[in-house]
C-alpha positions as CSV (number, residue, x, y, z in Angstrom):
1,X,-10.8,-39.9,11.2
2,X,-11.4,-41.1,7.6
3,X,-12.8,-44.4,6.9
4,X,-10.6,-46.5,4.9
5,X,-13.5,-48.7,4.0
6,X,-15.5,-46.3,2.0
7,X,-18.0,-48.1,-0.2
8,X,-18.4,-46.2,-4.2
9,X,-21.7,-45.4,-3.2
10,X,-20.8,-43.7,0.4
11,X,-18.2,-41.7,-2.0
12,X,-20.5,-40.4,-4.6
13,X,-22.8,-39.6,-2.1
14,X,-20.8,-37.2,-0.1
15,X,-22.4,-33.6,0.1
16,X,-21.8,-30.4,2.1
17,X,-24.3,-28.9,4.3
18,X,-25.0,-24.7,4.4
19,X,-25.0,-22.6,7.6
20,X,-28.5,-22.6,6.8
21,X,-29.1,-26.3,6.5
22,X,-27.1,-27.3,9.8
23,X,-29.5,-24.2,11.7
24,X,-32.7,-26.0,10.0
25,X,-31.1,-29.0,12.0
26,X,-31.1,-27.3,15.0
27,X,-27.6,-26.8,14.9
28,X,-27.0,-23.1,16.0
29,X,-23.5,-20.9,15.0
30,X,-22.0,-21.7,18.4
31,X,-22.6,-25.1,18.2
32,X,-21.7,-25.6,14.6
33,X,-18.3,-23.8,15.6
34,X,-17.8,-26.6,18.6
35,X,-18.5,-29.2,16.7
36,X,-15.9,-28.3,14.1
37,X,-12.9,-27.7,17.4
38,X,-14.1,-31.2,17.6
39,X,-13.0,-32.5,14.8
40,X,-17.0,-34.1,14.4
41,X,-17.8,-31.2,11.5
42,X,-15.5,-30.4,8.5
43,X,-15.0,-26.5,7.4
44,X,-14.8,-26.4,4.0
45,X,-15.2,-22.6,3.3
46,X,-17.5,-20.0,4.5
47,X,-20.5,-21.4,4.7
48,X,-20.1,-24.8,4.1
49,X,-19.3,-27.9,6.0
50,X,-19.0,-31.7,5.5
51,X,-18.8,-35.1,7.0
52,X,-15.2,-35.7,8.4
53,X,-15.5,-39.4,7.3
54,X,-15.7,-38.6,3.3
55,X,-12.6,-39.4,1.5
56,X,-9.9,-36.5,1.9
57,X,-9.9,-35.9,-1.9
58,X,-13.2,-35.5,-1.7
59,X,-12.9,-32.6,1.1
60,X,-10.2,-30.8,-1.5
61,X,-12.4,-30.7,-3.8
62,X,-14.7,-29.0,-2.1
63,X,-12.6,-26.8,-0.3
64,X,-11.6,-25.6,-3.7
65,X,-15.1,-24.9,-4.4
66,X,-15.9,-27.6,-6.8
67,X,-16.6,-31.3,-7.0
68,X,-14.3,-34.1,-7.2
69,X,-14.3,-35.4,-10.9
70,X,-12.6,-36.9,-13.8
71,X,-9.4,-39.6,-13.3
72,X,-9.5,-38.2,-9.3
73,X,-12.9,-39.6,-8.5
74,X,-12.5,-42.9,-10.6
75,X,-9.3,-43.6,-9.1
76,X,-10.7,-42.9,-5.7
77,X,-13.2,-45.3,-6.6
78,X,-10.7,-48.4,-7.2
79,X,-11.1,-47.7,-11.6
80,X,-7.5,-48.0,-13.3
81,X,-7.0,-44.7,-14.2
82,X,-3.3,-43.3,-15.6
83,X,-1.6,-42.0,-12.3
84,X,-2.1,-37.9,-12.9
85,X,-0.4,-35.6,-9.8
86,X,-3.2,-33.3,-8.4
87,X,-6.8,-33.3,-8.8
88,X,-9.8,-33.4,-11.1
89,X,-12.4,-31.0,-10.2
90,X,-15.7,-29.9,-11.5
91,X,-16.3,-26.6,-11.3
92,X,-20.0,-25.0,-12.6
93,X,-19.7,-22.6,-15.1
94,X,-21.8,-20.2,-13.4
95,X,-20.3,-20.4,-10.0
96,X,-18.9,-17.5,-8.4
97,X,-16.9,-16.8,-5.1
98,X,-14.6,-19.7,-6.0
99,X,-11.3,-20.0,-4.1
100,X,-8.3,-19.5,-5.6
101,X,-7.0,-23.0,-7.5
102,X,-4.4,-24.4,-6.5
103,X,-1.5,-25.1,-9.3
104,X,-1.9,-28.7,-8.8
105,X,-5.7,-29.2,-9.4
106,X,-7.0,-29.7,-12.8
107,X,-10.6,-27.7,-13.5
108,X,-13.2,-29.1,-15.9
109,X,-15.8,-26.6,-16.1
110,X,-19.6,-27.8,-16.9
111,X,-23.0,-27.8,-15.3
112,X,-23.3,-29.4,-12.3
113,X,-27.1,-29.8,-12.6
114,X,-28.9,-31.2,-10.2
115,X,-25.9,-32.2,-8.1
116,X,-25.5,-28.6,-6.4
117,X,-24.6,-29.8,-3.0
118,X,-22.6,-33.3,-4.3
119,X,-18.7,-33.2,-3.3
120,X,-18.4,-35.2,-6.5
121,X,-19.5,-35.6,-9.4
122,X,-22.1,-38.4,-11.2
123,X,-19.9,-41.6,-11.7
124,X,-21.0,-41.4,-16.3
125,X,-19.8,-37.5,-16.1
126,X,-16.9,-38.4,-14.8
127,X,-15.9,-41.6,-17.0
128,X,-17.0,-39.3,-19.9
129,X,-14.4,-36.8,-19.0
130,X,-11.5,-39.6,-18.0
131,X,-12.0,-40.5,-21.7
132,X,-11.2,-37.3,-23.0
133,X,-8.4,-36.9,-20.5
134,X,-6.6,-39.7,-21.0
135,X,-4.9,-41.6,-24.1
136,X,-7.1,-43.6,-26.2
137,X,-5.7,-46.9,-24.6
138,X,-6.0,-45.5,-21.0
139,X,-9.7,-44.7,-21.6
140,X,-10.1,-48.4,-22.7
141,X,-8.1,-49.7,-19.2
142,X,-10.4,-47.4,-17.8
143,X,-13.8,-48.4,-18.8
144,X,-13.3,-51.8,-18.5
145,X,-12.2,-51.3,-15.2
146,X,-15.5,-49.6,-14.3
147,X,-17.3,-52.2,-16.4
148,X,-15.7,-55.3,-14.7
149,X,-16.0,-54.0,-11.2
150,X,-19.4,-53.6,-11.7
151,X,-19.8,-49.8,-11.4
152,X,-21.9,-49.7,-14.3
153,X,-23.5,-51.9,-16.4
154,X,-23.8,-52.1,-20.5
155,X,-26.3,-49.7,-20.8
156,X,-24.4,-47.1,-18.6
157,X,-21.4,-47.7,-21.2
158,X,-23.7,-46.6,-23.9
159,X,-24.4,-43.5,-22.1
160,X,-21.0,-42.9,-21.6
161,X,-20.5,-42.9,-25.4
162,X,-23.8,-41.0,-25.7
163,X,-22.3,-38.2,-24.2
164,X,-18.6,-38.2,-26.1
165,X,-18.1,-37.1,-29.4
166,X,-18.8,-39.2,-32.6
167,X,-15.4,-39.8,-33.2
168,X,-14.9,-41.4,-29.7
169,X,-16.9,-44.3,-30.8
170,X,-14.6,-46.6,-32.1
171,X,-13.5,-47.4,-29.0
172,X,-17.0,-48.9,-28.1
173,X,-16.0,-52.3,-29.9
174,X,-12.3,-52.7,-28.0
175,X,-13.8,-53.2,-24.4
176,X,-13.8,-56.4,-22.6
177,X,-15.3,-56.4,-18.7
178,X,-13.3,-59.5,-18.3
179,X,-10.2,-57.5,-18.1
180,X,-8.9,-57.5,-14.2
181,X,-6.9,-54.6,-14.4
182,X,-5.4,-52.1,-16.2
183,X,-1.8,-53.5,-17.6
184,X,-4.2,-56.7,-18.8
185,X,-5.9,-54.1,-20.9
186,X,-2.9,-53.1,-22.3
187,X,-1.6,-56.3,-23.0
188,X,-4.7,-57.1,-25.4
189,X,-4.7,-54.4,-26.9
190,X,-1.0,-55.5,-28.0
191,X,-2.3,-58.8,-28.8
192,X,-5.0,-56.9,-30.8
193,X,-2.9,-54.8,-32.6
194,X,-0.5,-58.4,-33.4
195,X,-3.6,-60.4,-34.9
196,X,-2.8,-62.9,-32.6
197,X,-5.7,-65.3,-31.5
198,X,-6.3,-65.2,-28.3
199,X,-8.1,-66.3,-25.3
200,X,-9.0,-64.8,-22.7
201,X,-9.5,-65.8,-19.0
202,X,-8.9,-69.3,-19.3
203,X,-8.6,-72.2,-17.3
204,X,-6.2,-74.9,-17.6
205,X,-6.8,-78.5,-15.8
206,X,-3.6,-79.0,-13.7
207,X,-2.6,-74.9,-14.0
208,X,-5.6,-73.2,-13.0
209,X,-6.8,-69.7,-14.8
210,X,-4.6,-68.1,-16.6
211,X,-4.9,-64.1,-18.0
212,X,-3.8,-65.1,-22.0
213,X,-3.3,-68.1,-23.9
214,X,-2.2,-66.5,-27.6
215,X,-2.0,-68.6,-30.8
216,X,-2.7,-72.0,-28.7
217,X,0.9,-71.9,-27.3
218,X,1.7,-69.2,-25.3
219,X,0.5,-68.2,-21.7
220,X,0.8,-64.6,-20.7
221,X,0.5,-63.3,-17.4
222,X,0.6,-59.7,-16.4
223,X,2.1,-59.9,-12.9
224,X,2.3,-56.7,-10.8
225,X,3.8,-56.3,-7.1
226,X,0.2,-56.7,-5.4
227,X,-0.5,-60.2,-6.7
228,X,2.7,-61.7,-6.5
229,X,5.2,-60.5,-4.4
230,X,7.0,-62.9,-1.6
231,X,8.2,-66.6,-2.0
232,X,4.8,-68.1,-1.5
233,X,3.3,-66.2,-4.8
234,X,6.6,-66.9,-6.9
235,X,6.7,-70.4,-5.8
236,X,3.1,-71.2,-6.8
237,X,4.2,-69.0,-9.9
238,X,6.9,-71.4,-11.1
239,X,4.5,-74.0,-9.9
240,X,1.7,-73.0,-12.3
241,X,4.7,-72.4,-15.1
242,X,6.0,-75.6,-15.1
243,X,2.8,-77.6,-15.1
244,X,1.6,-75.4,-18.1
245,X,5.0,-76.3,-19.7
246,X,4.3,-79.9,-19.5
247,X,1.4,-79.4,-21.4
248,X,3.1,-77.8,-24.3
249,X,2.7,-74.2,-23.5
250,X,5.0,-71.7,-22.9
251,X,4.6,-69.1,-20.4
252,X,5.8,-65.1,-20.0
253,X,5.4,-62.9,-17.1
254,X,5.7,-59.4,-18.4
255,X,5.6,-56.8,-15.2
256,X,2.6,-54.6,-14.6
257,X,5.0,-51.7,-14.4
258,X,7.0,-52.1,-17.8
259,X,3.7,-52.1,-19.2
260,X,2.4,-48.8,-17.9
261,X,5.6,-47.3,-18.3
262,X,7.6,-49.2,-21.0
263,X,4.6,-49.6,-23.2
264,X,6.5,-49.6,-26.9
265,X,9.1,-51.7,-25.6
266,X,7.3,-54.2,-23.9
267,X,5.3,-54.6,-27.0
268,X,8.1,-54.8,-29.5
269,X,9.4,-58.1,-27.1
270,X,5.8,-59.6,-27.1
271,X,5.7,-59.2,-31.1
272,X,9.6,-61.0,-31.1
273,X,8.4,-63.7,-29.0
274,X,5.3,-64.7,-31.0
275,X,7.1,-63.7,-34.1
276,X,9.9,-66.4,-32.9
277,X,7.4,-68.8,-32.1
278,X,5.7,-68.9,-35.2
279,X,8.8,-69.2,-37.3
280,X,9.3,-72.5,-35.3
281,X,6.3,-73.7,-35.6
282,X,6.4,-73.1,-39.6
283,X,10.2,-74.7,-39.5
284,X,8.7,-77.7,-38.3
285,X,7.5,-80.9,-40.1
286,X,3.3,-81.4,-39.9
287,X,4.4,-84.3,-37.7
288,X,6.5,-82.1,-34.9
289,X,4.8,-78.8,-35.6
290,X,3.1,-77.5,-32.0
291,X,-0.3,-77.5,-32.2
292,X,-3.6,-75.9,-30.0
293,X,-4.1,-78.9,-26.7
294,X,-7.5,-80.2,-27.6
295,X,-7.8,-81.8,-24.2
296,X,-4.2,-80.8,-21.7
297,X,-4.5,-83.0,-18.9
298,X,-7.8,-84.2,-18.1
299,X,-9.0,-81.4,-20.3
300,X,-8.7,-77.3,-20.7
301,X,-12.0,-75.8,-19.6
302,X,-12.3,-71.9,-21.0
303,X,-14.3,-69.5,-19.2
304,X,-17.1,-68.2,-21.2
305,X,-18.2,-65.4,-19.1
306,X,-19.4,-62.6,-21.2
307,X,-17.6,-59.5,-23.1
308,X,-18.7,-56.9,-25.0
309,X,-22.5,-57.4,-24.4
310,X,-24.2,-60.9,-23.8
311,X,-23.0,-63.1,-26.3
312,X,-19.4,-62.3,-26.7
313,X,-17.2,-65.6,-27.3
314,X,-14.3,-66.6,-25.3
315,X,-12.2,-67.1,-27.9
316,X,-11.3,-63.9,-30.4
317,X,-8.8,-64.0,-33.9
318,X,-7.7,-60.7,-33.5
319,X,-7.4,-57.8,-35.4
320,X,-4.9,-54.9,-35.7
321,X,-5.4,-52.3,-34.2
322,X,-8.3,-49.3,-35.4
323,X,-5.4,-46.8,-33.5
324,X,-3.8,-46.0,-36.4
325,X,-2.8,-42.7,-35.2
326,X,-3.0,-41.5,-32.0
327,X,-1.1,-38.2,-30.0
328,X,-1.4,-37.5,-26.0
329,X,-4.8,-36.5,-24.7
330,X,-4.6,-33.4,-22.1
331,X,-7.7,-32.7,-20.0
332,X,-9.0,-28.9,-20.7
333,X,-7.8,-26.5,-18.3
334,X,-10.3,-23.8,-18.7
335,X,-13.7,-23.3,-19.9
336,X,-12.8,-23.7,-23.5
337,X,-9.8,-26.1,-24.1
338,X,-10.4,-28.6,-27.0
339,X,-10.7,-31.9,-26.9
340,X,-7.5,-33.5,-27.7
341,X,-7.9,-35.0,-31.4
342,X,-7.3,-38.4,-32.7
343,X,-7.5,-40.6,-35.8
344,X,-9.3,-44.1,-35.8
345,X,-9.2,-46.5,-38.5
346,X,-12.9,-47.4,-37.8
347,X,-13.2,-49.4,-41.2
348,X,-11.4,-51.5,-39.7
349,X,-13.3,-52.3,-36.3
350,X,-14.6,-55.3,-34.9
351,X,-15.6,-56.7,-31.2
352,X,-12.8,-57.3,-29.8
């Protein structure tokens, strides 16, 4: 029975034992073949067996003959990944007596190095490759996933971008590890790509923490089903709303899901709301004209916790976006697919 409390470290650790290992063991043919009628040894192929326990995406991949990589692995992991049908899988370019693939699974064929008995691949291989898979936003959602769960650190980041092209590296100075998911992502790099200022993170005396405050008015919160589903979460919601409203803000909830999947639309209403807003703002006289809380309530306190590296400030005027141009990423399908291309504006770059 699999565990459904497998650590990161109990996944990336997952390896298959030979016939030869398991008989170095003491474990002879016949009882190798009881143990797997037991259900207490996996077969994976001829030759090669594994812990029932590991994740099952984990066995595929290793029934197919390769290693579980790529979007597969991160997801498995708990990274925001773009939702892809099938699998990732390493496969060595030298191996030989490889199944044959499934339709569903997607290969990436490269050197396994020292990993030849791993199930899956090392957790910088496969964020390298998720990058190259996935849109340029998605690989942002992505490592700042990885970043703020604390799967790898700011160095580890670096050697993720050490092992990507050169053109790749524009998208070095758009990650935040204060990002909680991947539709907040999104959502700032909307904001971004507005030259809106925003905060990020903050907290609100009488509200509590909020995801955005943009321009000094406006509270944006990306809500998906997880966080605030039932009457208790939309009740605390409307709560929150109203007590920000009494402090001069006003507050939008767009869904998690229209953001993933209604990504151009969702950002054309964001840029009519704080379009709308600003044209009210300018109608009014100095006197009327909304301004930034200095101190709502008994004050605002903003959370300061770092960025992009250790001394990234809370507060950020952004700019538009460096994606200037940008098509659909596909991951390589055989041993010599291309990278898919892009354009970046990287004159144009700053921390985000």
């Amino acid at each position: 029975m699999v565990d459904p409390h497998l650590t990161p470290s109990q996944v990336l650790s997952a390896t298959f034992l030979s016939t030869r290992g398991l008989e170095k063991r003491g474990l002879h043919k016949r009882m190798i073949r009881r143990l797997v009628s037991e259900g207490r040894l996996i077969r994976l192929r001829r030759g090669r067996y594994a812990d029932p326990r590991s994740h099952p995406h984990v066995l595929d991949a290793g029934r197919a003959g390769g290693r579980l990589d790529c979007v597969s692995l991160l997801a498995t992991l708990g990274v925001f990944v773009r939702e892809r049908p099938g699998l990732h899988i390493q496969f060595d370019r030298t191996a030989s007596r490889i199944p044959v693939r499934r339709p569903e699974f997607t290969a990436h064929w490269r050197s396994g190095g020292e990993l030849f008995d791993n199930l899956t691949t090392d957790l910088i291989g496969a964020l390298t490759q998720a990058v190259k898979c996935q849109s340029p936003r998605d690989a942002i959602a992505t490592l700042d996933s990885a970043w703020h769960l604390g799967l790898v650190d700011e160095d580890q980041i670096a050697e993720v971008f050490s092992r990507l092209p050169r053109r790749y590296r524009a998208l070095r100075r758009l990650l935040d590890r204060r990002m909680e998911s991947g539709p907040e992502t999104l959502v700032r790099l909307i904001l971004r790509g507005l030259g809106c200022e925003v905060d990020v993170q903050v907290h609100i005396s009488g509200v509590g923490r909020v995801d955005f405050v943009v321009d000094g008015w406006l509270i944006i919160e990306c809500d998906s089903k997880a966080h605030h589903e039932g009457w208790d979460a939309q009740r605390r919601d409307r709560r929150r709303d109203l007590a920000a409203a009494a402090l001069g803000y006003t507050t939008i909830r767009p869904l998690a899901e229209d953001v993933l999947y209604a990504y151009d639309a969702t950002a054309t209403a964001l840029r009519a709301v704080i379009l709308t807003g600003r044209a009210r703002n300018a109608s009014l006289t100095p006197a009327h004209r909304r301004r930034r809380p200095e101190n709502p309530g008994s004050g605002a306190k903003i959370d300061v916790s770092a960025g992009v590296g250790d001394a990234a400030p809370t507060r950020q005027r952004s700019k538009p976006s460096e994606m200037r141009s940008i098509s659909s990423s596909r991951c390589s399908t055989g041993r010599n697919a291309p990278a898919a291309a892009f354009i970046w504006n990287a004159s144009r770059s700053s921390s985000p």
